[in-house]
N, C-alpha and C positions, 0 to 999 in steps of 0.2 A: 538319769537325764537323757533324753531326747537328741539325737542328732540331726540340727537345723538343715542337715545338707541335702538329705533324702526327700526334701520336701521343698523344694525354689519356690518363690515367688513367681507368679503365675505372667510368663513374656508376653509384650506386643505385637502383633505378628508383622515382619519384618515387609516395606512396601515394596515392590519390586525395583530395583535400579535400572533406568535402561541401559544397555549397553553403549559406552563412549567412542566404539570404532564403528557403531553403525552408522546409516548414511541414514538420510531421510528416506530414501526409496525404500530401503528395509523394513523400515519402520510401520507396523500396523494403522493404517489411516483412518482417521476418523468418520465418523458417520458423516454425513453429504448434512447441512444446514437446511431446514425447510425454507420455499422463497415465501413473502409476502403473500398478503391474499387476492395480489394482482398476476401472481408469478412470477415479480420481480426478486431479483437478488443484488446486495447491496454492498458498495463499498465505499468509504471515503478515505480518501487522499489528499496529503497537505506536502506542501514542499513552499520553502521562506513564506512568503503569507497568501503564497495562493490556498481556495480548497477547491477541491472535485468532488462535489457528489455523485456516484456513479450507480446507474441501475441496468442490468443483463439479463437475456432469459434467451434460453435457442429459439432462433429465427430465421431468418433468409438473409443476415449480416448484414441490417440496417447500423451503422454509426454516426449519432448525429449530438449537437451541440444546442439541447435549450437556452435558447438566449433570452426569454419570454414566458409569459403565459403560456401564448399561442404559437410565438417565431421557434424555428428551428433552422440551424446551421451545419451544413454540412463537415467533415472534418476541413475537409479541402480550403471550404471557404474561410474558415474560422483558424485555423494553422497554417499563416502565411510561409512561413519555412519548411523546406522538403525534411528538416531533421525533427522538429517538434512532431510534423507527420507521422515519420517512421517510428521516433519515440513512443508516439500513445498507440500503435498497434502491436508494439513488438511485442506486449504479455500473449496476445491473443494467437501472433503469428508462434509463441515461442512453446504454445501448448496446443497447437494444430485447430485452433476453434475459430479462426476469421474465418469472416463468410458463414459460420456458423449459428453466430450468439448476435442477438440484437442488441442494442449498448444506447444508453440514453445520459446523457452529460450534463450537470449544473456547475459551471465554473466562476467561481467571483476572486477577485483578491490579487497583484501581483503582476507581474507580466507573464506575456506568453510563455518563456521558456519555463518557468515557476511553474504555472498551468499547466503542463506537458508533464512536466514532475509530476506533479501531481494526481492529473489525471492516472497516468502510469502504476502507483502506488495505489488509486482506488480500484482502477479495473484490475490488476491483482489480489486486489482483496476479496472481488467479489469472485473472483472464478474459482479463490479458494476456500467459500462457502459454498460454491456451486459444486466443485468436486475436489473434497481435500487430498484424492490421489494425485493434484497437480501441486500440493504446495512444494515438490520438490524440485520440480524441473524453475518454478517461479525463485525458488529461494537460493537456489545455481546460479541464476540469471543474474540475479540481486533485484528482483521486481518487488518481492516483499520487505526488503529495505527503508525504512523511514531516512533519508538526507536530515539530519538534526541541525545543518547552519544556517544562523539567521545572522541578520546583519545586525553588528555590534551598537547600540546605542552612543550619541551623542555625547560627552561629559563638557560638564563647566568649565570654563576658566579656559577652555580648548576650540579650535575652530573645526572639528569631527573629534569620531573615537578615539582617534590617537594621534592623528595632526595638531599641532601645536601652533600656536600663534608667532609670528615671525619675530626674533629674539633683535632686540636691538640695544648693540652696549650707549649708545650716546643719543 
């Protein structure tokens, strides 16, 4: 008789684990995403029901808000609060590219502050298409963050989500 043990069944080869104390920066980055055939690179961002479509490529740090076809809005003029302001630039300020990357905006849905989310979450996406040596300092920051809450739906028999109709014993 034959000894089955001299002869294993032939293993899987084993996929590499990454290691769990490494950081992102450690991390070997991935290849840069090719842009478009306009040059553009692309993110979109959603925050409660606004989106951002967001389009970047290096340039001389035009940032602006298509509201049209043809209209465009400046940040300034389209971000009435100095904090939704700060909000949509800080990916760019927080990986040294403002004033660098040209940035083009399509926003529908929600209000302003939503839209700020928003955008913030697209223009992260795209810069970490444009160089995924940056998803680390973005994913620090918490820019690569999806915010998942949305406001709770209405139910029956109720006067909101969990407001109750005013209880009356007589």
């Amino acid at each position: 008789m034959e000894d089955q043990t001299q002869n294993p069944a032939p293993s899987m080869p084993t996929p590499a684990i990454p290691d769990p104390g490494a950081t992102l920066a450690s991390r070997p980055a991935a290849a840069p995403e090719a842009p478009d055939p306009q040059g553009w690179w692309r993110g979109t961002g959603r925050r409660k029901t606004a989106v951002a479509r967001v389009r970047l490529k290096p340039g001389d740090g035009r940032f602006v808000v298509q509201v049209s076809k043809k209209k465009f809005k400046s940040i300034d003029e389209y971000f009435t609060e100095d904090r939704d302001r700060a909000d949509v630039v800080a990916p760019l300020k927080a990986t040294n590219t403002f004033g660098k990357m040209d940035v083009v905006l399509r926003v529908n849905g929600g209000g302003y502050m939503g839209q700020a989310g928003a955008v913030v979450l697209g223009v992260a996406r795209a810069l970490k298409k444009y160089d995924p040596a940056l998803e680390g300092v973005l994913r620090d920051e918490g820019f690569l963050t999806r915010d998942a809450r949305e406001v709770e739906r209405k139910k029956y028999g109720q006067a909101g989500a969990r407001r109750r109709f005013q209880f009356s014993k007589r």
